[in-house]
N, C-alpha and C positions, 0 to 999 in steps of 0.2 A: 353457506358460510364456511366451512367445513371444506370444500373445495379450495376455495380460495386462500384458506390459510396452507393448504396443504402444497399449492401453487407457488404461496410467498418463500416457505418453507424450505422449497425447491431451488426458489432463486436465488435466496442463499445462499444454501448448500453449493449451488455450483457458484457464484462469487466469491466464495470463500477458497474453495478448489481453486479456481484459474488463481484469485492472488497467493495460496500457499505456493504454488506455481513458480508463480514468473519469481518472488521471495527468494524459493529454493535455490533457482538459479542464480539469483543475483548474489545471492550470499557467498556459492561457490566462484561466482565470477570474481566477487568482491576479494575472497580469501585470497584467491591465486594470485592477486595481483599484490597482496598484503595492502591494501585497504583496510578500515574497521567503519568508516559510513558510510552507510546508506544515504547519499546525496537527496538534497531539497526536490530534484526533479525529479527522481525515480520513487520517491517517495509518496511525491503529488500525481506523480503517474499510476499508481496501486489505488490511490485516494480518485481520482478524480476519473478516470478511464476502467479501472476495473470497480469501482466502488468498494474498494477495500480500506474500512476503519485506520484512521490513523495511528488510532489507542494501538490497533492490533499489531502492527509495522513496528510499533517502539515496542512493545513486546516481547514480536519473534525475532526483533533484531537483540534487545536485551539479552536474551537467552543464548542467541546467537554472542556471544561478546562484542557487538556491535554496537553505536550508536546512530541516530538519523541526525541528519542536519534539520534541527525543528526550522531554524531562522530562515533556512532557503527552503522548505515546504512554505510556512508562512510567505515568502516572497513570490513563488508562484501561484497560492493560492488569491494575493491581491493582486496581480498579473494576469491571474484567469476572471477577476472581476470587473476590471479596468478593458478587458477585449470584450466583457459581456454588454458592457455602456452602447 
């Protein structure tokens, strides 16, 4: 048992890494171009491709003075259920 958490633990931790990650980047990409969201797709892209918490995105983007597009996450997330049918 003890393995196995120590496994999940793992998976995590690196899930968390890759999306603080591709975040970092995007953040700086997003600055330079003087953006401040985090668009619906890139957003469901961290969610859905890295299994990165949404909660956490509106977060580091808060912190960040950014905002996410929730309504276009919401829009591809029932566009990624609509290809699931």
């Amino acid at each position: 048992i003890l393995e196995i958490i120590k496994e999940e633990e793992q998976a995590f931790s690196t899930m968390l890494d890759r999306g603080i990650k591709f975040f970092t980047e995007l953040e700086s990409e997003l600055k330079s171009d003087g953006k401040k969201e985090v668009t619906g797709d890139k957003a469901f892209f961290l969610y859905d491709t890295l299994g990165f918490p949404i909660d956490l995105t509106e977060l580091m983007a808060e912190e960040a003075g950014l905002t996410v597009d929730s309504k276009g996450f919401a829009n591809e997330m029932e566009a990624q259920k609509q290809r699931s049918r």
